[in-house]
N, C-alpha and C positions, 0 to 999 in steps of 0.2 A: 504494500500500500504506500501510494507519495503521493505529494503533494506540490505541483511546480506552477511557476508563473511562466509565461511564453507571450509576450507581448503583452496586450489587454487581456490575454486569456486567465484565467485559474484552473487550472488544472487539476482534479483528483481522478486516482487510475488505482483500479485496483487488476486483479490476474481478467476479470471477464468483461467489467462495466468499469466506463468510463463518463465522468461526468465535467462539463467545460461551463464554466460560467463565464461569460466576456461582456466587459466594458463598454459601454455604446458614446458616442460621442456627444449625444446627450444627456450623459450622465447617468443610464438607465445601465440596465442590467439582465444578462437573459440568461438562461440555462437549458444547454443540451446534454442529452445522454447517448453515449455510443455503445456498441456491446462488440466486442472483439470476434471478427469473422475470418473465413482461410483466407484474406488480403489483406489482414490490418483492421483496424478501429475504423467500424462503421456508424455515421449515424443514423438514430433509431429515431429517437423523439426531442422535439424542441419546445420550447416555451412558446404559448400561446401570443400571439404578433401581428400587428394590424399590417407589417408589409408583406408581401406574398414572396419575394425573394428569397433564397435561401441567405444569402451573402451578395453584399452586405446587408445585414440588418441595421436601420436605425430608431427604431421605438421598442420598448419593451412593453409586452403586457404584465401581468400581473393577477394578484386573486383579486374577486368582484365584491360588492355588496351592494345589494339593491334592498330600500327599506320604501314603504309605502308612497311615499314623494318625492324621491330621487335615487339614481345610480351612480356610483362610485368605484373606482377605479384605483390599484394601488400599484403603479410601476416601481420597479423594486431595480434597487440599487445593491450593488457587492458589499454584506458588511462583516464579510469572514471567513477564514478556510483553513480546516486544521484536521490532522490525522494524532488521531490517540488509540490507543489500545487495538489498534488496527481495524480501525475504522474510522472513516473520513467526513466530515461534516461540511457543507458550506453554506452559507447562511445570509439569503437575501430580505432586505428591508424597504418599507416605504409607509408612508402616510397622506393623507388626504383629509379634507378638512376637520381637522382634527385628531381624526381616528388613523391605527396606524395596524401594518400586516408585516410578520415576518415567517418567513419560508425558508425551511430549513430540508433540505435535502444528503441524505446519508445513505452509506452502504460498507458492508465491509470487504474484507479482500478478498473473498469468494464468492460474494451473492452474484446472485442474476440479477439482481432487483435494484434500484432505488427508492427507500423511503422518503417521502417528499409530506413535510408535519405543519401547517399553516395555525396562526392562531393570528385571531385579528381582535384588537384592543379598541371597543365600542368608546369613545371618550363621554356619551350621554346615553341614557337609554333610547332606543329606536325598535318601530315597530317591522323588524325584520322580512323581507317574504325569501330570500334568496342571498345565497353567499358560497363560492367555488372560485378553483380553479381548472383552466384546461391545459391540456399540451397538444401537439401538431406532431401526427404521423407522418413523420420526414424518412422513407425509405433511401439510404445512400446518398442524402442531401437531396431527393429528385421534389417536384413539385409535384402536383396528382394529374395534371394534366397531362405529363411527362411519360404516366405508366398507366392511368385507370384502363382498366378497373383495377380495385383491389379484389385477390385470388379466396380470401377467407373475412369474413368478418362473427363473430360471436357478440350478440348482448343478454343480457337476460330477461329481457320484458320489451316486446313489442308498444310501438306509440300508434296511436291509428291515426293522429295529426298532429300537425304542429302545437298543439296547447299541452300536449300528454309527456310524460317525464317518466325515467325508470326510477321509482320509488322504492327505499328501503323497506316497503313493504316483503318484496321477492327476495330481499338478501339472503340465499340461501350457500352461494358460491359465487360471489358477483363480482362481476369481470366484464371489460368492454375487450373486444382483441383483433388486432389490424394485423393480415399478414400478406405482402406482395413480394414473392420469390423466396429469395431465401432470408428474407429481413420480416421479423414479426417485431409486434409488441402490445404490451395489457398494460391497463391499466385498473387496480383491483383496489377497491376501500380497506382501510386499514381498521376493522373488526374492533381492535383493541382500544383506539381513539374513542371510536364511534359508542362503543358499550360506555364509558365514561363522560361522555358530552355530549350525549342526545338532545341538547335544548331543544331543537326544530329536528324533524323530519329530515331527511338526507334524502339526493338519488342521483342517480350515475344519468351522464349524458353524454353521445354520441352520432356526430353529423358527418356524413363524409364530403359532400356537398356545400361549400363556406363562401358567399360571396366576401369579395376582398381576401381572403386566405385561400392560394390553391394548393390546400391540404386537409385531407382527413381529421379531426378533434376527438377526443374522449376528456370529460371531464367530469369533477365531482365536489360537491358541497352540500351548503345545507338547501332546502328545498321547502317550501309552504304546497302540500300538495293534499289531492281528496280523491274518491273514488267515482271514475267515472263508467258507469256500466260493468257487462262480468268478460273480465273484471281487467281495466284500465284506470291510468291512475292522473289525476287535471291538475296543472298547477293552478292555485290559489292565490286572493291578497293576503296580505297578512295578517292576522290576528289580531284581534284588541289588546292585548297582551307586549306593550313591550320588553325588548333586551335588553339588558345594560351587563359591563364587565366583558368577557374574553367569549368568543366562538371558535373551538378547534377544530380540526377536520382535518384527516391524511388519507394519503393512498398510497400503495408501491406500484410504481414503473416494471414490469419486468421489459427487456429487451434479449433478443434473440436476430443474432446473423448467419445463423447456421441451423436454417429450417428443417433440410433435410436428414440434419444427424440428432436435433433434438427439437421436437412438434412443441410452439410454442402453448398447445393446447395441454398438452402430458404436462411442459414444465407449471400452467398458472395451476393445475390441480396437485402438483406435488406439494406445490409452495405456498396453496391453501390448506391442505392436510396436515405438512412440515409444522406448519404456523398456528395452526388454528384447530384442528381436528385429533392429529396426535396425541397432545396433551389431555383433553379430555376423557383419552381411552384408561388415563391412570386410574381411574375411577372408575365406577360401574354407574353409574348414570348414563340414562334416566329408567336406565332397569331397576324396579323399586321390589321385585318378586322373582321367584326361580319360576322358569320356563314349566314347568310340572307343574304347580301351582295357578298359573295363568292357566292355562290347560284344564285345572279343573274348572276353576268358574268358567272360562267362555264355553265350556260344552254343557256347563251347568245352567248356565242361560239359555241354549237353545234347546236342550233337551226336559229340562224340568220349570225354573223362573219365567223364561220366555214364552216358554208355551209354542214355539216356531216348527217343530216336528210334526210333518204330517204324512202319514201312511198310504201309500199309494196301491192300489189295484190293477194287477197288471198282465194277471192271468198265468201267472207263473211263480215263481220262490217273492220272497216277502218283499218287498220294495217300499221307500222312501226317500224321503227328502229333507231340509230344512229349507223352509222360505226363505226368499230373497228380498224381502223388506217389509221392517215391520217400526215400530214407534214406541220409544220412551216413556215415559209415564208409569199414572198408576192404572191406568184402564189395563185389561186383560187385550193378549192381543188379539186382534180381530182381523177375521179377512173376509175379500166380497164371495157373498154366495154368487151361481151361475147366471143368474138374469143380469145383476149388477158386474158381474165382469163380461161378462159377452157383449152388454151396454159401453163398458168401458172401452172395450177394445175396439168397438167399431169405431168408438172416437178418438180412437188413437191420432189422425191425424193431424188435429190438433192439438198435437202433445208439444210438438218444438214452438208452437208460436207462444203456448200457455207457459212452456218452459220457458222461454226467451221475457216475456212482457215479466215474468217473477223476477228472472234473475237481474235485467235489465233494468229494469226498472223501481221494484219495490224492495227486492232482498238487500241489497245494496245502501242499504241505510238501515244504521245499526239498530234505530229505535225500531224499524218494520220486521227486523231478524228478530229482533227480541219479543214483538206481539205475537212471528210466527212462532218461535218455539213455543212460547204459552200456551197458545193452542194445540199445538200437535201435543203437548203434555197433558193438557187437561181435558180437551176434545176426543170424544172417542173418536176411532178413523179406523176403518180399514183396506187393507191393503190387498192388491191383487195377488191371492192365493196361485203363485208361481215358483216353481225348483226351474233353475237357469243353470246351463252350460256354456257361459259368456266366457268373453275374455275380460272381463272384470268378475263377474260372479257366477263362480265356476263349481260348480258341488260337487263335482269329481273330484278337483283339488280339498275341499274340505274335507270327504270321503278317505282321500289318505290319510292327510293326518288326524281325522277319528280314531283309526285302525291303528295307525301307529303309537297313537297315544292310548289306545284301549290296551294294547297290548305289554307298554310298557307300567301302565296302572294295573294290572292288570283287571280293569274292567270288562264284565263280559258283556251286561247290557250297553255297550258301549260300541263295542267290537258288531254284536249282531245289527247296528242302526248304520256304521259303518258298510257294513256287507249289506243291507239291504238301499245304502244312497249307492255302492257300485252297478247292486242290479236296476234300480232306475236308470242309470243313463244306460247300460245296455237293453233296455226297452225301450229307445227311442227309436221311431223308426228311421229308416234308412232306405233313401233312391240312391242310386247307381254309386255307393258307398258314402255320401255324403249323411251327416244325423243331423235329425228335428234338434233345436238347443233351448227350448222352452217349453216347460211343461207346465199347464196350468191346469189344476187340480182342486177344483170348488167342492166341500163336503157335501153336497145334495146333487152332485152331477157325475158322469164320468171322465177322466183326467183325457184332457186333449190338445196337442203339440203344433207350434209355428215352427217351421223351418229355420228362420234363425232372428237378428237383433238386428236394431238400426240406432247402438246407442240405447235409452229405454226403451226403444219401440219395438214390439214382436213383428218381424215381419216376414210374406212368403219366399223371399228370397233366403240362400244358401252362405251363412257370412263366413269367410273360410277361414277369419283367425278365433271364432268362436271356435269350429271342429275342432282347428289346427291344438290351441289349448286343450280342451277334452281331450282329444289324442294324448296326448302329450304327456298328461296323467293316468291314461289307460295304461299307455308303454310303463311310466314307472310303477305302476302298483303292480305287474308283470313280474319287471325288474327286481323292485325293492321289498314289496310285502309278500306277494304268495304269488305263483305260477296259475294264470288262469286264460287258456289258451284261449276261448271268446273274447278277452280286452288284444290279443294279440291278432286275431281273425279280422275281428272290427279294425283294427289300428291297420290292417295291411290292405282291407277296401278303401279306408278312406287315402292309405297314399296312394292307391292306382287312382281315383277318383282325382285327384290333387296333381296326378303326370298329367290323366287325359284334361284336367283344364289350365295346364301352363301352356301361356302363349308364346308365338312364336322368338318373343325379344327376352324367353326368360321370366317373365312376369306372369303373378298367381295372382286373377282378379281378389276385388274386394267379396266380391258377390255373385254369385250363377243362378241361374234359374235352372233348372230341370227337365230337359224334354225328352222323350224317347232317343232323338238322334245323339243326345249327350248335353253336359253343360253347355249354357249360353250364358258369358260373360255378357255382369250389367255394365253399364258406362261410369258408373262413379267408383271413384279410386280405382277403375280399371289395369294402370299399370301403375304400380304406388309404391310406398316403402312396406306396405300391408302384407307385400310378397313375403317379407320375412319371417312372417309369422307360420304359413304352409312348409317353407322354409325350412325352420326349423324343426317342427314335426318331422317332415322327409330324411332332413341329417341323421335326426338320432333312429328314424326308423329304419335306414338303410344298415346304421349301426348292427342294430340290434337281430337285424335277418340275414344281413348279407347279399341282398336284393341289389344289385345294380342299378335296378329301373329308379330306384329310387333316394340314392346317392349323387348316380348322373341329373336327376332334377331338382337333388339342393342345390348341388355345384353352380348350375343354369339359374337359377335362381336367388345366389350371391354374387355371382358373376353379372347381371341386372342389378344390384343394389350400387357393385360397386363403379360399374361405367353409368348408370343412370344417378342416381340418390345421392352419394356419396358427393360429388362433384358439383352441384347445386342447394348443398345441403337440406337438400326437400323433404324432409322427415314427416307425411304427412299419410293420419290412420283415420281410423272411424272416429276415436275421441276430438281430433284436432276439429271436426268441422260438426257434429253429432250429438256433442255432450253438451254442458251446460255455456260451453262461450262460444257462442255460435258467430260467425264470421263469414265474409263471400270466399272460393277461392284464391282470389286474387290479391287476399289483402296481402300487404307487406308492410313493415315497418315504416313511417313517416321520414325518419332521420338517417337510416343505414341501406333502406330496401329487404331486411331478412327477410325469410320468409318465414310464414306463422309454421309452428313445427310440435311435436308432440314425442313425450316418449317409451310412448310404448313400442313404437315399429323401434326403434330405437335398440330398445331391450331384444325384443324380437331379433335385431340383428348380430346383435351382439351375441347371444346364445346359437345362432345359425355360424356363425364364424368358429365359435368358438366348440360347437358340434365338428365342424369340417377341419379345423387345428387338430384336434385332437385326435381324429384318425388318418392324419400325414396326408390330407387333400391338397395342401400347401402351402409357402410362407404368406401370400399374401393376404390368405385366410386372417391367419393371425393379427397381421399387420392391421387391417379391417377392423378386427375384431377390437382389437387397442383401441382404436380410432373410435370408436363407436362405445367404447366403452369410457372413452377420455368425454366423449359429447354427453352421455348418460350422468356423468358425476356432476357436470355442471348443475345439475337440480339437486344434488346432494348437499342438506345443511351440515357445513361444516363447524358450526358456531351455536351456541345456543345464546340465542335475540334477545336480550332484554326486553325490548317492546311486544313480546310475544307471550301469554299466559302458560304456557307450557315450556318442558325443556325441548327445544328443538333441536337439539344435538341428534344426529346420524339420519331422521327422516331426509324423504326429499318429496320434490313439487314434483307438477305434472304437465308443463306446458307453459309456452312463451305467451301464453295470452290468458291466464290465470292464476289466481294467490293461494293455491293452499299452501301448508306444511304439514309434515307429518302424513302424507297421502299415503293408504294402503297397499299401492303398488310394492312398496319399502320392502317388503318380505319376498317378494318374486326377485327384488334385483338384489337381495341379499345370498341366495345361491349363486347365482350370474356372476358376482364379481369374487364371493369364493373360488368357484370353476378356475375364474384367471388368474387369481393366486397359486395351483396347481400348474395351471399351463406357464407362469413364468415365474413363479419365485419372488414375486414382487411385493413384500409385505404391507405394501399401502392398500392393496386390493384386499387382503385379508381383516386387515384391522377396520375399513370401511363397511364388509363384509358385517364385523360384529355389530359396529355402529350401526348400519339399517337394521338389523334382527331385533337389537333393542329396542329401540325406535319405536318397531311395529306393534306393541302393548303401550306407548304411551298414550295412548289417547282411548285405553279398558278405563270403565267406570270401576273402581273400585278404592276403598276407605285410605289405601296403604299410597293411593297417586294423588291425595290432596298436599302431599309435598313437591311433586315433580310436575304434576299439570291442575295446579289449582282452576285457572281458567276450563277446564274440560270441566269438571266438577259439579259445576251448580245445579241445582236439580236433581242432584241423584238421588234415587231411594233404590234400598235394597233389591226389591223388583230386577231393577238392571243388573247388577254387577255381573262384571262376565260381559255384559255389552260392549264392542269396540267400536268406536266413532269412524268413520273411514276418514277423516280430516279434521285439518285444525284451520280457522283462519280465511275461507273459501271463500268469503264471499268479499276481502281487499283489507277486512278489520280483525282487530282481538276477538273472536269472537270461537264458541264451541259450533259443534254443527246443529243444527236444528232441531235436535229429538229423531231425526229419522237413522234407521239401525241397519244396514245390506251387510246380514252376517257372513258370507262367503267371503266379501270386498270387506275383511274387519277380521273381525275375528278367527272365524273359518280358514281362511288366509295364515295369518301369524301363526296359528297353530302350527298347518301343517310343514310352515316353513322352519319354525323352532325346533319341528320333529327331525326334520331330514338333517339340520343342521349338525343339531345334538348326537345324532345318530352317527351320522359321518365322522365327525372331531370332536368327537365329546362333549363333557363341558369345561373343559383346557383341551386347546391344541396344542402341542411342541412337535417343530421340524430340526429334531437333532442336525439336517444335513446344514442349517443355517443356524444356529444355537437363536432357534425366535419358538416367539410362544405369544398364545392369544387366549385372552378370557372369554367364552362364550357367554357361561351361563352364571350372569352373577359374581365375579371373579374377575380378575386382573392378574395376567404372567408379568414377575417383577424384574425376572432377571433367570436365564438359562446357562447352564453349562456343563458341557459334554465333553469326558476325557478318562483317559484309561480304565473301561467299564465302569464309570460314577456318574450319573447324571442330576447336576442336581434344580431343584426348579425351587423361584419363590414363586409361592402365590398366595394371593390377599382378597377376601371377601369379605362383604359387612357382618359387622356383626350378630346381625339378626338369623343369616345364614348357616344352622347349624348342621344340614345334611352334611353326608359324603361326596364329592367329588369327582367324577368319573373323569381323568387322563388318559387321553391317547395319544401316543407318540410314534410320530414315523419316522422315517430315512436312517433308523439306527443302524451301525453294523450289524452282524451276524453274532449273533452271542449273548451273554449273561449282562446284566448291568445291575447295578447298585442303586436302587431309587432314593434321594435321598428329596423332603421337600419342607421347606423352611427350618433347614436344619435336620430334621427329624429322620431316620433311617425308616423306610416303610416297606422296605424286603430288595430280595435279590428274584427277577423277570427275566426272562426271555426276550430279546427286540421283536419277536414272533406277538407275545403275550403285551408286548408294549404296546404292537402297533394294533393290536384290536381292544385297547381299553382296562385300564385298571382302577378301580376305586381307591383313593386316598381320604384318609379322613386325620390330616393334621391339624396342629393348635393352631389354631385359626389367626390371623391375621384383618386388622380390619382396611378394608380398601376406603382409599379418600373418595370421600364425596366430588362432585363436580363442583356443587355449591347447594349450601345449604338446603337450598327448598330457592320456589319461587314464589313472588309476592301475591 
């Protein structure tokens, strides 16, 4: 690390980033960052500047403050540059009438990054709406005119116009990121600032379009902002309420000149994890219960409290289900007899517009959210008496980990409710291998089936990532629970069904219709990211048979994602345009152009890469598969929000065009990024891995989570417990979800995802071959160590945590070892007996909290 002058320059240089502050000859002052590329120090990003030249510059800009009747401006002058402890500081200054901003920009000798720390000194109180700064994406000095378009752009909330702002509402992994060639750069809010000096609302901005500057912008500050529709966010005047004293705000710069050998997308989520997420894994938060536990009540809820288990007739062994939505409260749950759903359904098409004018309109204001849940609490309602095989609410998936967790409880009435949700979905029927994926089952009627979903809506069309999931749990309950060659029969119709309707580009419609001659693909999301959902079915079923037919059409079928999708970042399914934030095709971002995007195809793709990695289909699979699983984390909280009622730590969102946290997805992509902990060794996938699985119960009603999700809370009576909210947050505010309960998309879900987990890696994983180790269940690895047959592990759980421990340890060598843990000698193993699991029950150590509780 040094520190030189070189004319008007200031020089600080560490081994990667290079940061230049230079002297204007009007006295101002500017700062650029370069990042060391294969020709030398390139520049990355510059201070924000009203001339559009690169060189020479002669104005400087500076950070903004805009207060109800007027804007101000603070050009900043050189007031310091000094390298200590090996790291480098420099430190610009300026004032304006009266008030004054100083910017301080640091890094040490190894970061990527520049920390860039602003505080601006109000000299009177003022009623604040706006206060930031920006910087200019300067690729190799070029101007944007030089090279547009830019090749990558990432932000994480869509603007629909000019008035709309990305709101620290979405801060979940928030990042604006410019990349043209081999020169990237982010710019990412500094988490730790921001949890300490929330006075106003914050949100990231980015323009690439700048009259007078022809250069791309990202910038960030405080922001007076509100919610506009579901779910976008308007900026605002400012409040009655004035500021007086200091406003802080930072961000880190990362820069990258060497795109190809490191994806500036992989380095902003290391260096959110590194920074932000890591740390909080020392602790077992916001996991307040062992996975067994949870497990009782959420099945205790659907099967006894809820009252949601409803037995179906089907002319063969016992069959049911658990409904797919039902209500809060103290009312008993209720659902529609056959004249009120037959009624209902004909009116289905009316459901997006009803959906839209709610969301749109009325739910989106906190006092309307709050009249609705009153109601659905106190109102009796019921609900359309349906078992779904969605790709959100999937009872096959719950069906597992029933069975898995009957088995490990060993509950039997538990097990047989289990076996009889399997033989429901094998009584679906089935055209030309494709299944019915909605069963509706009125008690005074007989049970009768839509072909498949549109989003809420039953519809007669064929949706193929509904199957494609169903599958997909058929194949593992094969695999994982018991041999039963009907889920393997049915799994191998529907992948011929799934060749005969892949089109000629590779691409597996969203939707088929059914005729004698074969599928007829419909026109919407005809060739989409949706492919990766059949996709993925086909990989692991080609797996699991050995069938060619059906290997060669994942390949075809990744191979379409990654010359189509990939490359225009069009990540677009049935939730993006179907669910609750409804949008035209065409929209894009007001300020970048992104495009609106979702991530379930996402996930989808990432498990289809990572199916085809895995059986040596080849590198690019993989490569893909990173890629897609680098784009997936972006909705990963990596932070838990202070302005958020709950702990958000490890949940993620669901889309650039809406707010939740903590969305139920969380337990599907908590295998997913296990899987690539396997395929590469990467322990940030693993430790993420644990972060979602916990995650996926913060948002259970239960007495033990009014320390970790007070906000979830209110309302509850025993009745629920065991209920899991599918979100937190949804509709742009602090808010729980409404009273409405979709147990497969909740609970159902987390279980079965806990089961496979646990099941898999225990509840401590250790990979002797990396001396790491990970706390699944309750528990935190403090420290591993492998050496002449002695392995020894710390590990720390709370106190409340008295069971035993199940340890599984892999990669050992061949032979006897020594288990020793927190000291304690707990026998002499086998690597054989290690690597399928061993119970410890040592003196217990208590794991740090994250923090106390939340307010």
């Amino acid at each position: 690390m040094r520190i030189f002058k070189d004319g008007k320059k200031t020089v600080a240089e560490g081994k990667e980033i290079r940061v230049v502050a230079t002297e204007l000859e009007s006295g101002g002052a500017i700062a650029d960052v370069f990042a060391r590329g294969a020709r030398g120090w390139t520049l990355v990003a510059g201070s924000d500047r009203t001339t559009v030249a690169p060189h020479p510059r002669t104005e400087a800009g500076g950070p903004s403050l805009r207060c109800k009747n007027r804007s101000l401006m603070f050009p900043q002058r050189l007031a310091g540059a000094e390298a200590r402890a090996g790291r480098a500081k420099i430190t610009l200054i300026g004032e304006t009438a009266g008030n004054s901003a100083a910017q301080t920009l640091s890094f040490s000798d190894n970061d990527l990054f520049v920390n860039v720390a602003v505080t601006i000194k109000l000299e009177k109180p003022a009623r604040v709406s706006s206060s930031g700064s920006y910087y200019a994406f300067l690729p190799g000095g070029r101007l944007y005119s030089q090279y547009e378009p830019l090749d990558y752009i990432w932000i994480p909330h869509l603007r629909r116009d000019s008035e709309h702002v990305i709101g620290d509402q979405i801060f979940r992994s928030p990042a604006v990121i410019y990349v043209k060639g081999e020169i990237g750069a982010a710019l990412i809010p500094d988490l730790d600032i921001l949890k300490a000096n929330r006075r106003l609302p914050t949100a990231l901005d980015a323009k690439v379009e700048n009259p007078g500057l022809d250069a791309p912008l990202f910038g960030f500050g405080f922001r007076q902002y509100e919610v506009d529709g579901h779910v976008f966010f308007k900026a605002k005047a400012p409040g009655d309420s004035p500021i007086s004293g200091e406003l802080k705000y930072g961000f880190d710069i990362l820069a990258n000149a060497r795109e190809k050998e490191r994806r500036i997308t992989r380095m902003v989520n290391e260096h959110l994890w590194r920074r932000y997420g890591a740390p909080l894994l020392k602790g077992t938060d916001p996991q307040a219960l062992p996975y067994e536990e949870c497990a009782r009540r959420v099945f205790g809820f659907a099967f006894e409290r809820g009252n949601i288990w409803r037995e179906v007739e089907t002319g063969g062994a016992p069959a049911g289900g658990t409904m797919a939505l039902t209500f809060a409260g103290p009312a008993p749950a209720s659902f529609m007899k056959d004249a009120q759903l037959k009624a209902s359904l004909s009116a289905q098409r009316f459901i997006p517009k009803i959906h839209s004018i709610a969301t749109e309109k009325l739910m989106n204001k906190p006092a309307i959210n709050d009249l609705g849940e009153l109601l659905v609490h106190h109102a009796p309602m019921s609900a359309p008496p349906q078992v779904m095989y969605q790709s959100w609410f999937c009872n096959m998936r719950t069906a597992h980990g029933a069975y898995s967790w009957a088995e490990r409880l060993g509950d039997e009435e538990m097990k047989k409710k289990a076996l009889a949700m399997k033989e429901l979905a094998l009584a679906a029927p089935v055209e030309r291998g494709f299944m019915r994926s909605a069963c509706f089952c009125p008690e005074d009627a007989p049970p009768f089936w839509f072909q498949g979903t549109k989003a809420f809506q039953a519809v007669r069309e064929y949706h193929l990532p509904d199957n494609a999931w169903t599958g997909w749990w058929m194949l593992r309950w094969h695999e994982e629970l018991e041999p039963d060659k009907r889920l393997m029969d049915r799994s191998a119709a529907l992948g011929a069904a799934f060749v005969e309707a892949q089109l000629s580009s590779g691409a597996i419609p969203g939707w088929v219709r059914v005729r004698k001659s074969g599928p007829i693909a419909c026109s919407t999301l005809r060739e989409s990211a949706q492919t990766a959902a059949p996709g993925m079915f086909l990989a692991r079923l080609g797996a699991a048979t050995g069938d060619k037919r059906f290997s060669r059409a994942a390949r075809r079928a990744a191979d379409f994602l990654i010359n189509e999708i990939f490359p225009k970042n069009k990540w677009w399914d049935f939730e993006t345009f179907f669910s609750c934030s409804k949008k035209d095709f065409g929209m894009r971002d007001a300020g970048t152009g992104v495009e609106c995007m979702n991530n379930l195809c996402v996930f989808w793709t990432a498990e289809l890469m990572r199916e085809l990695a895995a059986a040596g289909a080849g590198a690019k699979y993989l490569e893909h598969g990173l890629m897609a699983v680098d784009t997936l984390t972006m909705w990963q909280q990596v932070w838990d929000a202070p302005y958020v009622s709950i702990n958000t730590f490890g949940g993620f969102g669901v889309m650039n065009t809406d707010a939740e946290w903590n969305d139920a997805r969380q337990s599907m992509f908590a295998e997913c990024l296990a899987g690539y902990y396997e395929l590469t060794g990467n322990g940030e996938y693993m430790e993420r891995a644990v972060a979602a699985l916990r995650s996926s119960f913060t948002t259970m009603l239960a007495p033990e989570h009014r320390r970790v999700a007070p906000g979830n809370m209110g309302m509850y009576i025993p009745k629920d417990e065991g209920a899991v909210y599918e979100n937190y947050a949804h509709m742009g505010f602090d808010r729980r979800a409404p009273g409405y309960i979709m147990f497969d998309w909740g609970g159902g879900g987390a279980c079965s995802a806990a089961a496979n987990m646990t099941r898999k890696y225990g509840d401590a994983f250790i990979d002797a071959s990396a001396s790491a180790g990970f706390g699944l269940d309750l528990c935190s690895v403090t420290s591993v160590s492998v050496r002449a047959g002695r392995l020894d592990i710390g590990l720390e759980s709370p106190d409340a945590a008295s069971r035993p421990l199940r340890v599984r340890v892999a990669n050992l060598e061949p032979g006897d070892w020594k288990l020793v843990v927190n000291g304690q000698p707990q026998g002499v193993f086998s690597a054989e007996r290690l690597d399928a699991g061993t119970t410890v029950s040592p003196e217990r150590k208590s794991a740090a909290r994250a923090r106390g509780g939340k307010r």
